[in-house]
C-alpha positions as protocol buffer text, in pm:
chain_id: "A"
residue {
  index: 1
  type: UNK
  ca { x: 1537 y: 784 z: -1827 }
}
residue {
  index: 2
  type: UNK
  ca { x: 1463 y: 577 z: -1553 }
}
residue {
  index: 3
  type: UNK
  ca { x: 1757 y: 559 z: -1249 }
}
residue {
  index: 4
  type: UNK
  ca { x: 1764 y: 225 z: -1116 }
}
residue {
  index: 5
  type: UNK
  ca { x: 1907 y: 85 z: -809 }
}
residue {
  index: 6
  type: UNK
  ca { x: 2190 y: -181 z: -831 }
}
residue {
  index: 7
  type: UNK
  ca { x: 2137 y: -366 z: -558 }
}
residue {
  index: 8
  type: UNK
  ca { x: 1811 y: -513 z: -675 }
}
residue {
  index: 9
  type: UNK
  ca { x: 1794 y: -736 z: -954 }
}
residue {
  index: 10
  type: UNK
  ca { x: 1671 y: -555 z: -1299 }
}
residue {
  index: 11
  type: UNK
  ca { x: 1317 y: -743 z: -1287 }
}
residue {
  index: 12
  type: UNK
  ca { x: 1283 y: -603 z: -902 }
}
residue {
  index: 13
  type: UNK
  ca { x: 1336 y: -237 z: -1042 }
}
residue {
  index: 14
  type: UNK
  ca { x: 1150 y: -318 z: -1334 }
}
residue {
  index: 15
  type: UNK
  ca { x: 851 y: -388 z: -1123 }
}
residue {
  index: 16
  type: UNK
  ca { x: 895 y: -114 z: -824 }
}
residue {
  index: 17
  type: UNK
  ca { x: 910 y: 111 z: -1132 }
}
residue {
  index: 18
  type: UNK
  ca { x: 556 y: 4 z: -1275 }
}
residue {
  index: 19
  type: UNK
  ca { x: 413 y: -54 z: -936 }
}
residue {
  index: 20
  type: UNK
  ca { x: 479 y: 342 z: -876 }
}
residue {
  index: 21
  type: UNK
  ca { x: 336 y: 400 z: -1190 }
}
residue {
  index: 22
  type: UNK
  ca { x: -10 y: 249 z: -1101 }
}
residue {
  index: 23
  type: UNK
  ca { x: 3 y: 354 z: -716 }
}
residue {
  index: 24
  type: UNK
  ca { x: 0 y: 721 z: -899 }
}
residue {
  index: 25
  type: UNK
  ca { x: -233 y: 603 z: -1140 }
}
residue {
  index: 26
  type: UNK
  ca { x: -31 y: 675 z: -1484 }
}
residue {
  index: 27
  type: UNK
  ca { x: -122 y: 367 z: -1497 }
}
residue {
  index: 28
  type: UNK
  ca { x: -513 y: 307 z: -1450 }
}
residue {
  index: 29
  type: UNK
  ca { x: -751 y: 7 z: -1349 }
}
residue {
  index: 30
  type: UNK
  ca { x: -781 y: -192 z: -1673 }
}
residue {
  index: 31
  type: UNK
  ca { x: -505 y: -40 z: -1876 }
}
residue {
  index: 32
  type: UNK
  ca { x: -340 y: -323 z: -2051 }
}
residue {
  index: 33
  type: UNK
  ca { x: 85 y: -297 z: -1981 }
}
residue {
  index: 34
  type: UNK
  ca { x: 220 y: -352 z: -2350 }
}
residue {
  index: 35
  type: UNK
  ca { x: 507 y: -594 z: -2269 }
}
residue {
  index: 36
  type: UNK
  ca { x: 706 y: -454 z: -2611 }
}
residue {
  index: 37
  type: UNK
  ca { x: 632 y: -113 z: -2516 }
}
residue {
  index: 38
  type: UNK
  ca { x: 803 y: -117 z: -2168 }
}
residue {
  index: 39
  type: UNK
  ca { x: 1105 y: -285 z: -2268 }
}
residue {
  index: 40
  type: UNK
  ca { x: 1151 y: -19 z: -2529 }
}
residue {
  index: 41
  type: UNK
  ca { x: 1085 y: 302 z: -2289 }
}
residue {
  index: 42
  type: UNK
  ca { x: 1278 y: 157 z: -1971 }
}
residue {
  index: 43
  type: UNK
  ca { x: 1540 y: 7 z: -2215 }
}
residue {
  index: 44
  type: UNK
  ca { x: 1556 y: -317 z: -2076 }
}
residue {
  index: 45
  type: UNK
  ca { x: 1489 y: -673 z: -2192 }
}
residue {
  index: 46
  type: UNK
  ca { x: 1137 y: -808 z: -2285 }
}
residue {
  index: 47
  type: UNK
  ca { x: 1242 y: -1124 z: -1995 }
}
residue {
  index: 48
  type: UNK
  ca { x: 1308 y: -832 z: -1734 }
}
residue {
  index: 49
  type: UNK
  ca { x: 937 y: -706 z: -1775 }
}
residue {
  index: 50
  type: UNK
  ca { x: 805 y: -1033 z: -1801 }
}
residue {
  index: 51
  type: UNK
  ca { x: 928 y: -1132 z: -1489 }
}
residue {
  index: 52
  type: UNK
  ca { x: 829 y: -766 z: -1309 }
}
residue {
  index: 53
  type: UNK
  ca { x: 495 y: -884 z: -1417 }
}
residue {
  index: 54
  type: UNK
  ca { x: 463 y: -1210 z: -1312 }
}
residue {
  index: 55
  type: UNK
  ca { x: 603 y: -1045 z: -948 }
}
residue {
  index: 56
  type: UNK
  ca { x: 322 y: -732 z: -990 }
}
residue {
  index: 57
  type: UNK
  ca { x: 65 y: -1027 z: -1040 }
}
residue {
  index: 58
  type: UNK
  ca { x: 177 y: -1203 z: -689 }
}
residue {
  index: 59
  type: UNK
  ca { x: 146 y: -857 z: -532 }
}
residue {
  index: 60
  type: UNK
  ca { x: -231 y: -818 z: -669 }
}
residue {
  index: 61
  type: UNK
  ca { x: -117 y: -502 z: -881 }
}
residue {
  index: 62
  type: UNK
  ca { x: -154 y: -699 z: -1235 }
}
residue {
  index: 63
  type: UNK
  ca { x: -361 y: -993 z: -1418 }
}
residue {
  index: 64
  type: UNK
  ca { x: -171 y: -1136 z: -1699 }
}
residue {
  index: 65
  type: UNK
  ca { x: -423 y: -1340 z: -1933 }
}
residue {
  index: 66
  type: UNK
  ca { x: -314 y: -1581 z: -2130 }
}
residue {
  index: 67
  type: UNK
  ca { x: -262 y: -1491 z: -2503 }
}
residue {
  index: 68
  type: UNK
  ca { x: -456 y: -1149 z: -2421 }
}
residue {
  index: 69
  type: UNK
  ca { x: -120 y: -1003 z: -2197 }
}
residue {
  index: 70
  type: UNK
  ca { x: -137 y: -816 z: -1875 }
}
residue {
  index: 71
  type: UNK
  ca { x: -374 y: -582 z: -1731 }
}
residue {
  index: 72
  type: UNK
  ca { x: -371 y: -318 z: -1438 }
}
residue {
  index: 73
  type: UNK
  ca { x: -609 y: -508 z: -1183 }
}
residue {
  index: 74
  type: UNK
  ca { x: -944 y: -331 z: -1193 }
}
residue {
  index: 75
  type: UNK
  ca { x: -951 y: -139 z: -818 }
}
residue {
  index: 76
  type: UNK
  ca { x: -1354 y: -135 z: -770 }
}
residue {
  index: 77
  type: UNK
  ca { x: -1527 y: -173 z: -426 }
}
residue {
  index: 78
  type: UNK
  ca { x: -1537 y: -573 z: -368 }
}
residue {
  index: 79
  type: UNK
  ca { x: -1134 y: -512 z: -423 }
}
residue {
  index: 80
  type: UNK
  ca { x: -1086 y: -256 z: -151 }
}
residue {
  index: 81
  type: UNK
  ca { x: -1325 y: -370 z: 78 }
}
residue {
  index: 82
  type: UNK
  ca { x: -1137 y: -778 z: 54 }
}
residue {
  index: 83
  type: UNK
  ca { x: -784 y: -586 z: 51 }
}
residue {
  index: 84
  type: UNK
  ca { x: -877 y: -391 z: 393 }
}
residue {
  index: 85
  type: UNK
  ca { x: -1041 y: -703 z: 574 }
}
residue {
  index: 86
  type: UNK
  ca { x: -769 y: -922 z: 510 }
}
residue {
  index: 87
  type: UNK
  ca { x: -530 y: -652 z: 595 }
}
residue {
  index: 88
  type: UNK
  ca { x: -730 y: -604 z: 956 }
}
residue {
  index: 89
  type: UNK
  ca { x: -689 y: -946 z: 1017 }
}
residue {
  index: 90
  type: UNK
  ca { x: -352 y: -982 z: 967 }
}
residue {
  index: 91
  type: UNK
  ca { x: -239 y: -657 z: 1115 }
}
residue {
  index: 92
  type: UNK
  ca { x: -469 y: -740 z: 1420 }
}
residue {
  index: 93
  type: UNK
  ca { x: -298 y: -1125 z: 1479 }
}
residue {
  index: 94
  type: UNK
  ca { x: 64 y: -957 z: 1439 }
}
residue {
  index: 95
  type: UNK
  ca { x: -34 y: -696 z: 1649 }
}
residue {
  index: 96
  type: UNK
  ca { x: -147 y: -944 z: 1918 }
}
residue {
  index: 97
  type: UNK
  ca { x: 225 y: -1071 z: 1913 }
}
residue {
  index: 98
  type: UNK
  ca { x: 349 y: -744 z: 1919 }
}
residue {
  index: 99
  type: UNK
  ca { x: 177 y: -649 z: 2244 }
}
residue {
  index: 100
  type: UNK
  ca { x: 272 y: -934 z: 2431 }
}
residue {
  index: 101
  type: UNK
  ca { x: 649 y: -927 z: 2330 }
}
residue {
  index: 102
  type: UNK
  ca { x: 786 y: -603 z: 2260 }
}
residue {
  index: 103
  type: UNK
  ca { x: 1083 y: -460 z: 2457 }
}
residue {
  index: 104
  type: UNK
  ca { x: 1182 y: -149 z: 2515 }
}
residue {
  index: 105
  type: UNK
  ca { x: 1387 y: -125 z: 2201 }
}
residue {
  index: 106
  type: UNK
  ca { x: 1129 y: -231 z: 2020 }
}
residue {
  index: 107
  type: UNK
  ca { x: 919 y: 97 z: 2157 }
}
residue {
  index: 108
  type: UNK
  ca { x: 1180 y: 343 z: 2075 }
}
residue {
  index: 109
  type: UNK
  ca { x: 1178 y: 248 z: 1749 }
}
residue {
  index: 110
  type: UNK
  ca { x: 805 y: 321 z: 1704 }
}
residue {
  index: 111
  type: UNK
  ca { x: 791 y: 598 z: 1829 }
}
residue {
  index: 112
  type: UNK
  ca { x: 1091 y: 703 z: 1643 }
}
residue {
  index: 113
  type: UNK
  ca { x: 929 y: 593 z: 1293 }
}
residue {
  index: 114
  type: UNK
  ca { x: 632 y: 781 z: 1466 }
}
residue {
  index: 115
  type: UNK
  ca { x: 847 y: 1111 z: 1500 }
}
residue {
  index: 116
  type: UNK
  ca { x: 970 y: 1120 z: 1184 }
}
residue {
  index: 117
  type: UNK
  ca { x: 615 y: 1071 z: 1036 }
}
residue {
  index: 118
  type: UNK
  ca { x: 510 y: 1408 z: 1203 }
}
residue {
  index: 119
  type: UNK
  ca { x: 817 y: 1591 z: 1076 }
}
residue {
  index: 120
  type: UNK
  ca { x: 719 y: 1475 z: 731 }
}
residue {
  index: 121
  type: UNK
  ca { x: 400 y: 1550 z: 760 }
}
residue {
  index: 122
  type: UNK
  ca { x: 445 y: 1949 z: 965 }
}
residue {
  index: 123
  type: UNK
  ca { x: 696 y: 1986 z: 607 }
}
residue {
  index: 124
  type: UNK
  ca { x: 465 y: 1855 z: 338 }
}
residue {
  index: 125
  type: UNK
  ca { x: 704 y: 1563 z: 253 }
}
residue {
  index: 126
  type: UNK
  ca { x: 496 y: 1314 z: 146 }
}
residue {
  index: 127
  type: UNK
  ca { x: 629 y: 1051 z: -40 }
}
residue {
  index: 128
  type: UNK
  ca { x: 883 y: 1062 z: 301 }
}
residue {
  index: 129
  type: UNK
  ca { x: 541 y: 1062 z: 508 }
}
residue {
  index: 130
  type: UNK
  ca { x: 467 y: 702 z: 339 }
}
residue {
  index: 131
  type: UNK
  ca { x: 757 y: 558 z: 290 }
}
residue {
  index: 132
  type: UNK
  ca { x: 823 y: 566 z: 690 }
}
residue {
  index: 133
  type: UNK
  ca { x: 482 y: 448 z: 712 }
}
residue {
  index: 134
  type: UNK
  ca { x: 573 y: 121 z: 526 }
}
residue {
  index: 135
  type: UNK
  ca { x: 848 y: 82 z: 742 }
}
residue {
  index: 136
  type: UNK
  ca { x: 666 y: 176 z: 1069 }
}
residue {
  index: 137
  type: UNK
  ca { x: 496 y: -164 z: 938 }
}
residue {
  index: 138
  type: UNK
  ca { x: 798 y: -361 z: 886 }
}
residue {
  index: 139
  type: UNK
  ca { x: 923 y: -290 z: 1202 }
}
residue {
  index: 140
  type: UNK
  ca { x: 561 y: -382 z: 1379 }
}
residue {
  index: 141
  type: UNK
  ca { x: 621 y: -717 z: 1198 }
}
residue {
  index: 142
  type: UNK
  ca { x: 914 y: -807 z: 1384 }
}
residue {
  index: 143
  type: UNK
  ca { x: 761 y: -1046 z: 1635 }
}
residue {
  index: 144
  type: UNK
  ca { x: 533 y: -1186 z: 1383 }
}
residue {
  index: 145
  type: UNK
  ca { x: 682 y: -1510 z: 1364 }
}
residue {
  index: 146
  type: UNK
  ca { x: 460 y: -1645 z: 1089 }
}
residue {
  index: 147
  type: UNK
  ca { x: 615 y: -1665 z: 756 }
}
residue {
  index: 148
  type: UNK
  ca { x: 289 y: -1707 z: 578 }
}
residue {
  index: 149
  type: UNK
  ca { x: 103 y: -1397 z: 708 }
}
residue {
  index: 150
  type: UNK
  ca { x: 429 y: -1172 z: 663 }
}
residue {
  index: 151
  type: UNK
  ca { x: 447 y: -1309 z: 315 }
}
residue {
  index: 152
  type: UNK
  ca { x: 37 y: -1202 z: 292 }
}
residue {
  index: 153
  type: UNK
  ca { x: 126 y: -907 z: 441 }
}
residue {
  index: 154
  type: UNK
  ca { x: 418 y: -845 z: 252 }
}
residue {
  index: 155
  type: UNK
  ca { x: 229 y: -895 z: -135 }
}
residue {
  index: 156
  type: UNK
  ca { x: -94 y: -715 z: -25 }
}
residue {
  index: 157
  type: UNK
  ca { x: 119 y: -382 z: 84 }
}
residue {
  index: 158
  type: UNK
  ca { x: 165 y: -251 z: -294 }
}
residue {
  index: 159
  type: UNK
  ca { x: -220 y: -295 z: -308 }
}
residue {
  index: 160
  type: UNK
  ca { x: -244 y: -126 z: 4 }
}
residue {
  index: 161
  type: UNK
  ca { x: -42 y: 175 z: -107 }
}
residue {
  index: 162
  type: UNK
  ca { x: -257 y: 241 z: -393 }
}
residue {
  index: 163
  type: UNK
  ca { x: -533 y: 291 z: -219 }
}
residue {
  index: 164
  type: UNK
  ca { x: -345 y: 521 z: 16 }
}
residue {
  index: 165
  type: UNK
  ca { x: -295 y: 746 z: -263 }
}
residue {
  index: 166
  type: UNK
  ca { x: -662 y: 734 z: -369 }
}
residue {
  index: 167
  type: UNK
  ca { x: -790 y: 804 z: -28 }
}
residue {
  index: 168
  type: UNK
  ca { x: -515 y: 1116 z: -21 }
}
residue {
  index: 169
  type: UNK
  ca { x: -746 y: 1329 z: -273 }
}
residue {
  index: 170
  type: UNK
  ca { x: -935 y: 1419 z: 37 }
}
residue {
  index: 171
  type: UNK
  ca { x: -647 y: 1608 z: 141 }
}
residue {
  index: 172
  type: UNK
  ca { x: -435 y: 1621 z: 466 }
}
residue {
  index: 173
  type: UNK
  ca { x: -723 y: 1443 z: 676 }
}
residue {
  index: 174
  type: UNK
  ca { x: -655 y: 1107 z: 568 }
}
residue {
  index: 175
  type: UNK
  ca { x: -270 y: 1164 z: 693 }
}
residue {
  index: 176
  type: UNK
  ca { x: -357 y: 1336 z: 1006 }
}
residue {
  index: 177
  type: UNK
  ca { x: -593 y: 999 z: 1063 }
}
residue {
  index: 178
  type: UNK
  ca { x: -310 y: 805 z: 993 }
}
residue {
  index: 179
  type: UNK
  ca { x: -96 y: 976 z: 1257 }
}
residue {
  index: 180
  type: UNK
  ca { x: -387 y: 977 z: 1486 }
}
residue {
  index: 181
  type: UNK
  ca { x: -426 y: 600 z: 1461 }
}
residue {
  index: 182
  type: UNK
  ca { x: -45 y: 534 z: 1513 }
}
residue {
  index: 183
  type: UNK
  ca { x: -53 y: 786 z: 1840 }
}
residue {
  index: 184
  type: UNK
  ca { x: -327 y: 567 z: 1944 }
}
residue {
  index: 185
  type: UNK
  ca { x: -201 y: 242 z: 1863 }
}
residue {
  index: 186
  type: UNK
  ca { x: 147 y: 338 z: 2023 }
}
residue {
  index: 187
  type: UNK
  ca { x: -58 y: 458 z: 2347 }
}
residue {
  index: 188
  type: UNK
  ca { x: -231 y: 87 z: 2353 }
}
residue {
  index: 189
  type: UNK
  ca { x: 103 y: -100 z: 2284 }
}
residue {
  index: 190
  type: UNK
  ca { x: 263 y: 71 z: 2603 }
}
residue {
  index: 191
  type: UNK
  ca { x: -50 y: -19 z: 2802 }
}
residue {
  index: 192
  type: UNK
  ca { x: -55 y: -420 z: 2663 }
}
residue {
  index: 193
  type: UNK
  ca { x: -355 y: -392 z: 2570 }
}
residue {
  index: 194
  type: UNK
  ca { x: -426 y: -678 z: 2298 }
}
residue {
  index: 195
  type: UNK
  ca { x: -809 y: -582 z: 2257 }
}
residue {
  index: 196
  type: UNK
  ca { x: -801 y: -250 z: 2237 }
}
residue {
  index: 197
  type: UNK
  ca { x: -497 y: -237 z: 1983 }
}
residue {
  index: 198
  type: UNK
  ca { x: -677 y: -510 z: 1763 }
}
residue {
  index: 199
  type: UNK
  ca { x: -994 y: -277 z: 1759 }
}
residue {
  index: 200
  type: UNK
  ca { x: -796 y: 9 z: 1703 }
}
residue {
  index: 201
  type: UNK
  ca { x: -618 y: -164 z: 1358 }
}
residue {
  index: 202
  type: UNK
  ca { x: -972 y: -295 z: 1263 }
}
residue {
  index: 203
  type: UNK
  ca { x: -1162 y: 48 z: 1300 }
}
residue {
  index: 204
  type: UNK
  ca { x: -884 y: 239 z: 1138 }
}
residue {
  index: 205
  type: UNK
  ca { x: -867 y: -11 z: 870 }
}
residue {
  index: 206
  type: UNK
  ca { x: -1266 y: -5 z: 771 }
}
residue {
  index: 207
  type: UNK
  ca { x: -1250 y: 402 z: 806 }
}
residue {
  index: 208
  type: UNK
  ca { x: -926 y: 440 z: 556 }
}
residue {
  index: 209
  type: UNK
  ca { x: -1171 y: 123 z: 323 }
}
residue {
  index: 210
  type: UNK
  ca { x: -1449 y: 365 z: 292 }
}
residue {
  index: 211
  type: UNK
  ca { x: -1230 y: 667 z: 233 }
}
residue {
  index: 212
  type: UNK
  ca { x: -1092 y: 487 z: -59 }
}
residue {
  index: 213
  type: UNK
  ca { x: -1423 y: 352 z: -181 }
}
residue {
  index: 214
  type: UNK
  ca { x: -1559 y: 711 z: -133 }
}
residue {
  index: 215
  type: UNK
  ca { x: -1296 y: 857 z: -348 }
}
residue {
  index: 216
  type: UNK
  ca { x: -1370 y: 575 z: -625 }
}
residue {
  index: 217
  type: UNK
  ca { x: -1739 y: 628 z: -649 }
}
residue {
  index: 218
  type: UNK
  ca { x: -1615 y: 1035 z: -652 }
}
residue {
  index: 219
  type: UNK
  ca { x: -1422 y: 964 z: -942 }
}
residue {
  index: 220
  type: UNK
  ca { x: -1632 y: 712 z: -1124 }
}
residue {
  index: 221
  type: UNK
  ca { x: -1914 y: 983 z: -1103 }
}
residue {
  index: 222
  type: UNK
  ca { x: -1704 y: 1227 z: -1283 }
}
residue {
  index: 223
  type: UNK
  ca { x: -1601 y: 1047 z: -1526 }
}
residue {
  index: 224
  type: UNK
  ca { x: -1929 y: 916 z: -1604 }
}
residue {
  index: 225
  type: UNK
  ca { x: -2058 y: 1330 z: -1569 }
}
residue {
  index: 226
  type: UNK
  ca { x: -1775 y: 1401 z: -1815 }
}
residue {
  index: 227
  type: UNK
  ca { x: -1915 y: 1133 z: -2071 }
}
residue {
  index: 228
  type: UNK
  ca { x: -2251 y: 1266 z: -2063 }
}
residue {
  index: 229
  type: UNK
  ca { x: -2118 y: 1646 z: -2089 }
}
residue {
  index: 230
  type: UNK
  ca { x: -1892 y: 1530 z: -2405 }
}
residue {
  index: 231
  type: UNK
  ca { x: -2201 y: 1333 z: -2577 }
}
């Protein structure tokens, strides 16, 4: 049975629970989430997953049709390649602030996050990898000073970490990029450099897009290879 965490509201854990579940794909573009079902198997109320699904729909994870129910939103290549751009634009105009107003505590804390990355990655901890990743992202937010685009930022991460697990099928190379583009990025904050950090975020951002989209048209191929074999 599912463990939740009491310090979020049932709904909340109702929702991180079936956001994991698609970000690992048990849970698969177009599957349809049977309201009845879920209550049942997480033992919970049909208004708890209601309500996770109305949140999952704000974060881009789910459609919910009227009088049809909710679906997994279909991840194809006009989805990653919108999710990324907006993401580089966002990322880039935070990052802006970030490089004009960070102080040294600020720093420390990077590079920290940063640290602990590399440990996670040198001991195959991944789930420890990302999750310091989001929060390497959190903490890059902190002179953001724009409610809407931390909201944006905020309901497009889930999406975001989806992909991330897509592009991870081609092994360890999309997290040493990752901690490539953070060294980097780091480097460029310590210099102020505005330009080069906002062409940093948008290059890393379009290479990690057509990882993903790689992996998708991988997949899709096999799949459709598979139908073929089995007709």
């Amino acid at each position: 049975m599912q463990s939740f965490k009491p310090r979020e509201t049932l709904s909340e854990q109702v929702a991180r629970h079936l956001e994991n579940m698609i970000a690992f794909e048990q849970l698969r573009s177009g599957d349809r989430i049977h309201e009845s079902n879920m209550a049942k198997e997480l033992d919970v109320s049909h208004g708890a997953v209601r309500e996770a699904l109305l949140m999952l729909e704000k974060r881009h994870l789910v459609r919910n049709v009227p009088r049809k129910g909710a679906f997994v939103t279909t991840l194809d290549e006009d989805f990653v390649r919108s999710l990324y751009e907006a993401m580089s634009v966002f990322l880039g105009h935070t990052g802006r602030k970030l490089v004009r107003q960070w102080e040294t505590g600020d720093m420390e804390r990077l590079e920290s996050l940063y640290e602990s990355m590399c440990e996670s990655f040198r001991n195959g901890q991944l789930m420890e990898f990302l999750d310091t990743g989001i929060e390497y992202t959190q903490a890059s937010l902190a002179y953001a000073n724009n409610y809407f685009i931390t909201a944006a930022i905020n309901d497009l991460w889930p999406s975001a970490k989806r992909c991330a697990f897509v592009a991870l099928r081609q092994g360890n190379r999309v997290l040493e990029d990752n901690l490539n583009h953070m060294r980097e990025s780091l480097d460029l904050l310590r210099a102020r450099d505005e330009e080069g950090l906002v062409q940093n975020v948008h290059d890393y951002a379009m290479k990690q897009c057509e990882q993903v989209i790689a992996c998708l048209t991988t997949q899709g191929n096999e799949r459709t290879g598979s139908g073929a074999a089995e007709s």
